[in-house]
C-alpha positions in Angstrom: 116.4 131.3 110.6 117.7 127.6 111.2 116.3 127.3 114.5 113.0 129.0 116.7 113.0 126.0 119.0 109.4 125.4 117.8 108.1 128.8 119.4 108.6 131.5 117.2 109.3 134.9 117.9 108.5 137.2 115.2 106.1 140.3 115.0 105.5 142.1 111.8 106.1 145.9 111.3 105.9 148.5 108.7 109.4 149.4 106.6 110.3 152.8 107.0 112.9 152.0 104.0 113.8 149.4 101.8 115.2 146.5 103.4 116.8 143.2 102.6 116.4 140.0 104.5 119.0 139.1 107.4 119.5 142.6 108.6 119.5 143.8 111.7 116.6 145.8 113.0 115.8 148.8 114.6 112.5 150.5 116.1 111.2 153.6 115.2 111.2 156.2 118.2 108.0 157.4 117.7 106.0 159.1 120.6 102.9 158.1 121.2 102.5 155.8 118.8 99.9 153.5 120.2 96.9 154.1 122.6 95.6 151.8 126.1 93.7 149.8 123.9 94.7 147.0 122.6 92.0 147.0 119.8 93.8 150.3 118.5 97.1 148.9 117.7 98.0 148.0 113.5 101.0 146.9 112.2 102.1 150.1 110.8 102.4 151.4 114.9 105.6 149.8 114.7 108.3 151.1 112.1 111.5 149.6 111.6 114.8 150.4 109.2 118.3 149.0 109.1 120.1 149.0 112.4 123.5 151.0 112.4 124.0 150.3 116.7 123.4 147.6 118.6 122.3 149.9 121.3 118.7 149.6 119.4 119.0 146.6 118.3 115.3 144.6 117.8 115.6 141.5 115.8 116.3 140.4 112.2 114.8 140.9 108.7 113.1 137.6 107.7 112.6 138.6 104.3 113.0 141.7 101.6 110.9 144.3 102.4 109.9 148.0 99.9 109.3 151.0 102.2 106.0 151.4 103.5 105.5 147.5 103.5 105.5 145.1 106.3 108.2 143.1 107.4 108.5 140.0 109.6 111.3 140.4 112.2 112.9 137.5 114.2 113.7 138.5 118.2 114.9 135.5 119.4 115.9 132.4 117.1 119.5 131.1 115.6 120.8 132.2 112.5 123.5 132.4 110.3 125.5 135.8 110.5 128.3 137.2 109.3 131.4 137.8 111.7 133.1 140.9 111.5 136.0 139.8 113.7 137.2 136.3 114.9 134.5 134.8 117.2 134.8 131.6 119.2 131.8 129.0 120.5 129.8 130.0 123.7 131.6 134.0 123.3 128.6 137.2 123.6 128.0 138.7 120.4 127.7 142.9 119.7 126.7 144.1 116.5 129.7 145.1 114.2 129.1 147.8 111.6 125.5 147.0 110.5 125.9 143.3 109.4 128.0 141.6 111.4 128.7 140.6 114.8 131.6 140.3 116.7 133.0 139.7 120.2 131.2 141.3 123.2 133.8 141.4 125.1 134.1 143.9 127.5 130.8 146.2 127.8 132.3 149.2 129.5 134.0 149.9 126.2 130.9 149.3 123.8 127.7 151.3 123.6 125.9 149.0 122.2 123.6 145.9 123.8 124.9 142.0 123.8 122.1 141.0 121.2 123.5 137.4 120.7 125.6 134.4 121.3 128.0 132.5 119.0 127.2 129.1 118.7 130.0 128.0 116.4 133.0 129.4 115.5 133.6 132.2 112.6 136.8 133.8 111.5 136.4 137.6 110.3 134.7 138.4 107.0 133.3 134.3 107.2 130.2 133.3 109.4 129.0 131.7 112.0 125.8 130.1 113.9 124.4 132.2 116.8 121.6 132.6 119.1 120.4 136.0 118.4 118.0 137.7 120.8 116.5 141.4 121.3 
């Protein structure tokens, strides 16, 4: 992360899988996973593995993780991705694959969520700077 703006978003969760730091994020589905009570929720309610849609898209691996451990994941910050097709300054960002982003440019054609926005500008297969946010 090169930026939180001095209020970090993070919360930790439990890997469901191994995972390595600067991935994208997804949440486990699970039913029922927590109760009313606020005194009832751990860490391990919340399960996360590597993201392959944007569509449930959550945040970003702060660090390497060994299934069954916890993780620290980023929702909102700027970071350093890579840039699966040419992005330009100020343009929406998708997720591309599973690690990269690219354009967001016309959301009747994507299934996926606009989880960021590029901050400099990154040819494809380089990177760039971007806001990203869940």
């Amino acid at each position: 992360m090169l930026n939180d703006f001095g209020n970090p978003k993070v919360f930790s969760a439990k890997a469901i899988e191994a995972l390595s730091g600067g991935w994208f994020l997804s949440a486990s589905g699970a039913v029922n996973a927590v109760s009313s009570g606020a005194d009832s929720f751990a860490t391990e309610d919340i399960i996360v593995y590597h993201c392959t849609n944007g569509s449930n898209y959550v945040g970003i691996a702060l660090g390497k993780a060994e299934s069954g451990a916890k993780v620290a994941v980023a929702t909102d910050g700027m970071f350093i991705v890579r840039c699966g097709s040419n992005v330009f300054a100020g343009q929406k960002l998708a997720m591309q694959g599973t690690d990269a982003v690219e354009a967001y440019e016309n959301p009747a054609t994507y299934s996926g969520n606009f989880i960021g926005r590029a901050i400099t500008q990154g040819t494809s297969g380089n990177f760039c700077v971007a806001l990203m946010y869940a």
